[in-house]
N, C-alpha and C positions, 0 to 999 in steps of 0.2 A: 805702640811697641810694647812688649809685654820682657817684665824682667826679675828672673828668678830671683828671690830674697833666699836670709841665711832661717835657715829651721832652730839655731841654735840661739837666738835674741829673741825676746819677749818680743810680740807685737806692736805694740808703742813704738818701739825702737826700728823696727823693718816699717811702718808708716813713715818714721821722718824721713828714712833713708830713699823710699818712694817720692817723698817731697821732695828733697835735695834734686834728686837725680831729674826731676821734673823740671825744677827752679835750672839748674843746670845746661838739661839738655836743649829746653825751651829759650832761653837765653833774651824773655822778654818778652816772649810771645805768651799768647795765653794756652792753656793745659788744663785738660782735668784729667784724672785717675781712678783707678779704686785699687783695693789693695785686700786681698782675699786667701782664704787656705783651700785645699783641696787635697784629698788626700792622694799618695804619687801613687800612679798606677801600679809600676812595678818593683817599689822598694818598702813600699806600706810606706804609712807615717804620714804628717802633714807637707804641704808641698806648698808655703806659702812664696804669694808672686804678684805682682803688682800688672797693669794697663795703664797706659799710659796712651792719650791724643793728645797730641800735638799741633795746634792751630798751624798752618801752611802762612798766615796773614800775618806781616809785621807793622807792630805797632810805627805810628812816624812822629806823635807828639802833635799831630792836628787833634780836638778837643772833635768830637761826634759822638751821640748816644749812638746804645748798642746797636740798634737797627742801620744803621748807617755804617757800620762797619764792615756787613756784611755786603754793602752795593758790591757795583765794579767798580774798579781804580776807576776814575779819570786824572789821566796824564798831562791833560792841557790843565785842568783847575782839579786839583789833587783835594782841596775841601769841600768837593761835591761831591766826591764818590767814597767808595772807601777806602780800607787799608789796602796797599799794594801785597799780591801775593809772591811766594819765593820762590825764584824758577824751582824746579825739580833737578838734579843731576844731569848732566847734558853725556856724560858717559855712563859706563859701567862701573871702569877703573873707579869714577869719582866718585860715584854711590857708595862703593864697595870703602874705600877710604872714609868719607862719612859715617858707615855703619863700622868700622874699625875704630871710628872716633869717638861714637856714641858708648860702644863695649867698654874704650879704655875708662870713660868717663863711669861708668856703670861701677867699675871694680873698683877704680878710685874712690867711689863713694864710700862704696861695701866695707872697704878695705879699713875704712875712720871707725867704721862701726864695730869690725868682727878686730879690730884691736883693742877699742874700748874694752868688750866680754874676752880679751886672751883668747882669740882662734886665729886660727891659722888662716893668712889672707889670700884672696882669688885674684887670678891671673885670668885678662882677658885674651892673652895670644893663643893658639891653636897649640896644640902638642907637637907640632912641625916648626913650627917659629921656637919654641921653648927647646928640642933640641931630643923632644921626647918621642918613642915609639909612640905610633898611632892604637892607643886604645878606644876602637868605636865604641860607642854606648851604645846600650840595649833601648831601642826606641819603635814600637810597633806602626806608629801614625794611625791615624785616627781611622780608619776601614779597616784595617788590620783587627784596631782594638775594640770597635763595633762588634766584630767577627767572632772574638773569643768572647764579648761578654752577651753575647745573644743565649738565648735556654737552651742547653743542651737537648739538642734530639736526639733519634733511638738512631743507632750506628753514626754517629758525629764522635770524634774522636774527644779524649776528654778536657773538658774547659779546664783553665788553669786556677786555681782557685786564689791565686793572689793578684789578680787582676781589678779588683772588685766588686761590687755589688753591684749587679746588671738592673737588678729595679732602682734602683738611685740614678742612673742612666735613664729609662724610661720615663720619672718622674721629672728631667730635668735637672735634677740637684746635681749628679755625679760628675763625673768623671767629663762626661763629654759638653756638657753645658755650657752656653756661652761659644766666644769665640775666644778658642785656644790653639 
């Protein structure tokens, strides 16, 4: 899962809240992350944001090295195999609840942090649940923004110039690097 941090806290501080939200949302399971800047496509500036995996495997408090953790469960003799994995959402509805559980948890975190530095704190409900007109945001998705940051040709209409840097794209560094 990948989860937008505040621009406005020193890094140190957008790390622990990456840790938190990990130790959190993983609830025992094991997580790794990383936690990165990038600059935002179309507002300039740093756009730092965390990644986050999520082990699907729960721990059960039987003692096996690492290798054995990854077997298959066995259900008849549970200390032969490894950790049992966790179903997946058996609906939509329930997924969709899950990942509304995860956001709350997300802003909850945010919310200790961007107090600590006095800013103003995020809500993770939609602008429809908050009671607010629907302002979409400005979001090209990723062919879109390929599109405009390719070298302008001769009758291509004109690239937008605060999109970025197209060779930092090509080198990997940029904008589209990674899975984002």
């Amino acid at each position: 899962m990948n989860v937008a941090l505040c621009r406005s806290i020193p890094m140190d501080s957008n790390i622990d809240v990456a840790k938190t939200i990990g130790y959190r949302i993983a609830a025992g399971r094991p997580f790794s992350g990383a936690v990165h800047q990038k600059p935002a496509a179309l507002e300039g500036g740093e756009q730092p944001h965390c990644h986050l995996m999520i082990s699907q495997l729960m721990p059960d408090g039987i003692q096996r090295d690492i290798v054995q953790i990854f077997d298959r469960y066995n259900a008849a003799h549970p200390e032969k195999g490894g950790w049992k994995k966790i179903p997946a959402p058996e609906t939509l509805p329930m997924a969709k609840l899950e990942q509304i559980e995860r956001r709350r948890v997300c802003a909850e975190v945010l919310n200790v942090a961007q107090d600590r530095f006095g800013l103003e704190p995020v809500d993770h409900r939609s602008n429809k649940e908050r009671g607010l007109p629907s302002a979409g945001g400005k979001h090209l998705g990723a062919a879109r923004l390929r599109r405009h940051l390719q070298p302008q040709r001769q009758g291509d209409p004109a690239r937008p110039a605060d999109l970025g840097d197209p060779r930092s794209v090509r080198r990997g560094r940029g904008l589209l690097a990674g899975a984002h």
